[in-house]
C-alpha positions in Angstrom: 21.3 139.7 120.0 23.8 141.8 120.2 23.9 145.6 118.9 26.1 144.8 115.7 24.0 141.5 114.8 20.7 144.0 115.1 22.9 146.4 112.1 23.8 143.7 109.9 21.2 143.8 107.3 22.5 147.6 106.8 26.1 146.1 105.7 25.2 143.4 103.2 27.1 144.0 100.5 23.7 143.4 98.3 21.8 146.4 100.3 20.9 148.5 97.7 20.6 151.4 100.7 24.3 151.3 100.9 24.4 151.9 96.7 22.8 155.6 97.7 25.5 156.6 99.7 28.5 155.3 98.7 30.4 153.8 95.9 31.3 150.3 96.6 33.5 149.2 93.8 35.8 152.3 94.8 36.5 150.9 97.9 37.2 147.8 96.4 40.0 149.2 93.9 41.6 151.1 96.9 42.4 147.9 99.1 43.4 146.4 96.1 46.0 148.7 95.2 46.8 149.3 99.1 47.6 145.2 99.7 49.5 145.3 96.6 51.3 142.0 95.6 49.8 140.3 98.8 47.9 136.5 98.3 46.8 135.7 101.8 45.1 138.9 103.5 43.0 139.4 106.5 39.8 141.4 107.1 39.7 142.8 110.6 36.7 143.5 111.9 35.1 141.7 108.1 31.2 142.6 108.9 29.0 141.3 106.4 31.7 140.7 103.8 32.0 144.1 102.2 35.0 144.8 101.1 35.6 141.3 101.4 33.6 139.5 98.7 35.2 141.7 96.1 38.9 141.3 97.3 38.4 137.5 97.1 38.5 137.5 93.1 41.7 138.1 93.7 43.1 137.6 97.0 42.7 134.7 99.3 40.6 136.4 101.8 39.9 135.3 105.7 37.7 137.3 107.6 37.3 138.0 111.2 34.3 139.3 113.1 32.5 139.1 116.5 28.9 139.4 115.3 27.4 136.0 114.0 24.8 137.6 111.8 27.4 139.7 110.3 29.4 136.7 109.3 26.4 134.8 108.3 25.5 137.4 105.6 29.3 137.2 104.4 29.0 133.3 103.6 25.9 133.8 101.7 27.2 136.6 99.6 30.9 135.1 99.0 28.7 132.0 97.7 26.5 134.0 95.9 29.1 135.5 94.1 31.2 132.6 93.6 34.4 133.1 95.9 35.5 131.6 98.8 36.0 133.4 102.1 37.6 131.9 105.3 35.1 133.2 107.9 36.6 133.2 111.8 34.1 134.7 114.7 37.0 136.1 117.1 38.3 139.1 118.7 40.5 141.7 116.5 42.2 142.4 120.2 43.4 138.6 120.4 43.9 137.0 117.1 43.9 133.3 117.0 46.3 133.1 114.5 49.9 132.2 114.2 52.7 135.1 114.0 53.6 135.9 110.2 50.4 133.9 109.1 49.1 136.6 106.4 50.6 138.5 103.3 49.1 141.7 104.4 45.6 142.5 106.4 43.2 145.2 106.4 40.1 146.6 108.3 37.6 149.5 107.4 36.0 151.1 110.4 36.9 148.1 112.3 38.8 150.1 115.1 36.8 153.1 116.1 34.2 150.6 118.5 37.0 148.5 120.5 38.1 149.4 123.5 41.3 148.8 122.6 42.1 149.6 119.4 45.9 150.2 119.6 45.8 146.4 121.0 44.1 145.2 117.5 47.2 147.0 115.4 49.7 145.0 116.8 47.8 141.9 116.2 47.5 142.9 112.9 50.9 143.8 112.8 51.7 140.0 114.4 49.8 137.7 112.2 51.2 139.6 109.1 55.1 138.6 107.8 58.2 140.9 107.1 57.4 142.9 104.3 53.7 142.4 104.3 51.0 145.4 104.2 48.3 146.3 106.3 46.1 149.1 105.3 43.6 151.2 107.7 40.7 153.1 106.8 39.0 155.3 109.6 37.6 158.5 110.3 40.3 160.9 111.3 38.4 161.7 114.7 39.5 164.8 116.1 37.2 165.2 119.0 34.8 163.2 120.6 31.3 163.3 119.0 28.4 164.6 122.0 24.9 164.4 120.6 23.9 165.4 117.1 25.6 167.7 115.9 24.3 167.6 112.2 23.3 170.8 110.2 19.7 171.4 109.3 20.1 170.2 105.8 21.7 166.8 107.0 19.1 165.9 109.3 16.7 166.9 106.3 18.6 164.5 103.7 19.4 162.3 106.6 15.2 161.9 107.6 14.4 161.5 104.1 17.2 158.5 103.4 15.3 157.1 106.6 12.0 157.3 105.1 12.8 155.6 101.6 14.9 152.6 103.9 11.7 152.1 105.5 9.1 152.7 102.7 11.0 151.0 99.6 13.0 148.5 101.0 11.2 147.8 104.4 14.0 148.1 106.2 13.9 148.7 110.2 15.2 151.9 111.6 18.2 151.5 113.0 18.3 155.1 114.6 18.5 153.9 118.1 20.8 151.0 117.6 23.2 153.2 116.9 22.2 155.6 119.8 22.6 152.9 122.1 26.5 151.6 120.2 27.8 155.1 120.6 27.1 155.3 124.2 28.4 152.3 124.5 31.8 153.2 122.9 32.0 156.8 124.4 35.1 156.0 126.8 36.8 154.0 124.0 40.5 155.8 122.7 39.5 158.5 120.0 40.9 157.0 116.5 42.4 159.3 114.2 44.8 158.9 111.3 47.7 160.1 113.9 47.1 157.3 116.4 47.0 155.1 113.7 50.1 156.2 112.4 51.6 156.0 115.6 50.6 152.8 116.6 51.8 151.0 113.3 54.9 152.5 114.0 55.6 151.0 117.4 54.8 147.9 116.4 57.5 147.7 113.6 55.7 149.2 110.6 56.7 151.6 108.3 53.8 154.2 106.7 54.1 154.1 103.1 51.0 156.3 101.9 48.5 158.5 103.9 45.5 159.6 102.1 43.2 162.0 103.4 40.3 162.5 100.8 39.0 158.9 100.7 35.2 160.4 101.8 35.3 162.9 99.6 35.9 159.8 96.9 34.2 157.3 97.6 30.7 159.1 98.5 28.0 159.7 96.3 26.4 163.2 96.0 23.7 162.1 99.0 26.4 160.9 100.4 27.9 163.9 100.6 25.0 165.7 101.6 24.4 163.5 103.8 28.0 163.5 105.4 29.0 166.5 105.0 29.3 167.6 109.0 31.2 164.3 109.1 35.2 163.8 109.7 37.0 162.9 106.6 38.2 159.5 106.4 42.1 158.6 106.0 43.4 155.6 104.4 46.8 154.9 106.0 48.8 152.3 103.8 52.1 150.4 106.4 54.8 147.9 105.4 56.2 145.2 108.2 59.7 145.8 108.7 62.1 143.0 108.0 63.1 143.2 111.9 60.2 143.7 113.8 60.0 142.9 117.2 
């Protein structure tokens, strides 16, 4: 099994953990408006269907991910819920779909754990048509993250949101799975919101919004406690150019 099949339970979209910390139908509302008039849209990097399952009320939604238990929680939930969701096990660096495929696409925290994460733009940017949007959401990484290097009162908040995983909701600690995936993504390019930017750009995009307060919106008040030694997030919003190579 590998690492991100070992976090999957943490990303159901049902995980009333993740309800603590964050405020999920935000996120949904700000792919929606991002995508825009879009039908067809695909989820990079889709996890275990979160924001998927939501976008699919409206949106025809395919989503692509590497892990199977990931994508096995996401078909469970989009039938829970009622929707349908095309689910594809694949790489986000090589795309097994055509050129121009998708109305617009889309990925949160997809890129930060690839190797080559410049790679999986332009394959976004190459299964989308002229005119469609992709939006990215990422933390705006400004140097590379060595150790802990959380405040007292995080680890506090952060020790006590471990205890009530474990003790209410018998859930595993995940503490050195994730250990083990940041070592394992240490050499990876740092992703920031100027890379991003960047990158979209070479491949024949043009940036329409750039939004830097996205954590500060979306988290909760443990969330915020919890994150506050983080990186903000950035929610970078591009258009395909009509003539793009």
């Amino acid at each position: 099994m590998n690492l991100w099949d070992q976090l999957a339970f943490e990303y159901d979209p049902d995980s009333p953990t993740r309800r603590i910390w964050t405020k999920l139908n935000l996120w949904v509302d700000l792919f929606e408006r991002g995508l825009a008039d879009c039908r067809r849209v695909l989820d990079v990097g889709c996890g275990a269907g979160f924001p998927a399952v939501g976008l699919a009320k409206k949106f025809q939604v395919v989503g692509l991910d590497l892990s199977e238990k990931m994508l096995s929680i996401a078909s469970k939930r989009a039938s829970s819920c009622g929707v349908e969701i095309i689910l594809t096990r694949a790489d986000s660096q090589a795309m097994p779909f055509k050129d121009n495929f998708f109305d617009g696409a889309y990925c949160k925290f997809a890129l930060w754990p690839l190797r080559e994460p410049v790679r999986a733009i332009r394959e976004m940017v190459r299964v989308v048509r002229p005119g469609g949007r992709l939006v990215i959401v990422e933390v705006d990484r400004k140097k590379r993250v060595e150790g802990s290097r959380m405040s007292f009162r995080s680890k506090i908040i952060y020790s006590i949101y471990r205890l009530i995983k474990h003790v209410f909701f018998n859930q595993p600690d995940t503490k050195g799975v994730w250990k083990d995936l940041l070592k394992s993504t240490r050499s990876h390019p740092l992703v920031n919101s100027k890379m991003v930017m960047r990158a979209l750009e070479d491949a024949g995009c043009r940036v329409l919004d750039i939004q830097r307060d996205v954590k500060e919106r979306t988290y909760t008040l443990i969330g915020r406690l919890m994150g506050s030694d983080h990186e903000e997030y950035f929610l970078c919003v591009g258009v395909k150019r009509e003539m793009c190579l």
